[in-house]
N, C-alpha and C positions, 0 to 999 in steps of 0.2 A: 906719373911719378910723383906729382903734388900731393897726390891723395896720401902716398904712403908718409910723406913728409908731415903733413898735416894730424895724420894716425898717430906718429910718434909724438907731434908735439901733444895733442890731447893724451897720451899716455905718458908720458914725463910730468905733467901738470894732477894727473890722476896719482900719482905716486908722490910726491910737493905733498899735496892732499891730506894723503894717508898719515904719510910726516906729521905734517902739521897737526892733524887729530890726535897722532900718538904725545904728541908734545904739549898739546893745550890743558890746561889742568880746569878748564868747564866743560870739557868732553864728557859725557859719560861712560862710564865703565863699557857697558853694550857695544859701544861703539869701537873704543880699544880693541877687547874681548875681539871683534870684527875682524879688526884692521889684522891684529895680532895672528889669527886664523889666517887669512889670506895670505900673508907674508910665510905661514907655516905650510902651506898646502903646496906653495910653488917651489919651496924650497925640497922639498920632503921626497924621500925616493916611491913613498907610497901612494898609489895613483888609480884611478878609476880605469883609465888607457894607461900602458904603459910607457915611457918616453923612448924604449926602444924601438917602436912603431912612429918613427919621424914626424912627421906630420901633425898626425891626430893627439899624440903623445902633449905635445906644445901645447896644440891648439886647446886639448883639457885643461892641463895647469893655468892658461893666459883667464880661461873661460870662468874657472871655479874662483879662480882669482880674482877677476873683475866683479863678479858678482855677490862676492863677499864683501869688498870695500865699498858697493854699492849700495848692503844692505848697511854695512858700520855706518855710512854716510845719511839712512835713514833714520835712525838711531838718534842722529844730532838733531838741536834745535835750530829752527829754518836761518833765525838771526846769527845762531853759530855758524852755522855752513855756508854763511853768506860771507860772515867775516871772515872764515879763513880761504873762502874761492876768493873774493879782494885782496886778500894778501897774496897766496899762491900765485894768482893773474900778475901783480907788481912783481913780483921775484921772478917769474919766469921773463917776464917781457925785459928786463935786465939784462941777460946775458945773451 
């Protein structure tokens, strides 16, 4: 059951992240453009699986999701993505 707990907190702190990317004005464009995608693909009724297939439905949207703001996160420069994981880490470990 920790692990699921664990999951979520690294997933709360992944989305913090994405925030903070979208908010920082030395982000690059690429990087937005990223975040901006991912936030659309999971919201969006249009889907590789469709979400009426339970399961694998999610599991697509969580999948194509992640790996978008993982690319937006490459996109940054290492000292930027450093500084906003240090802050992300301080604001989560807050509450």
């Amino acid at each position: 059951m920790w692990k699921l707990g664990r999951l979520l907190t690294m997933f709360r702190k992944e989305l913090l992240l994405a925030w903070a990317v979208l908010r920082d004005p030395r982000a690059p464009k690429a990087a937005k453009l990223a975040t901006v995608l991912a936030a659309l693909y999971v919201v969006s009724p249009i889907d590789f699986i469709p979400d009426t297939i339970p399961v694998l439905g999610w599991l697509d949207d969580g999948l194509i999701g992640y790996l978008l703001l993982q690319l937006a996160f490459k996109f940054l420069p290492e000292e930027l993505l450093n500084s906003l994981r240090s802050r992300v880490d301080g604001k989560a470990g807050v509450r």
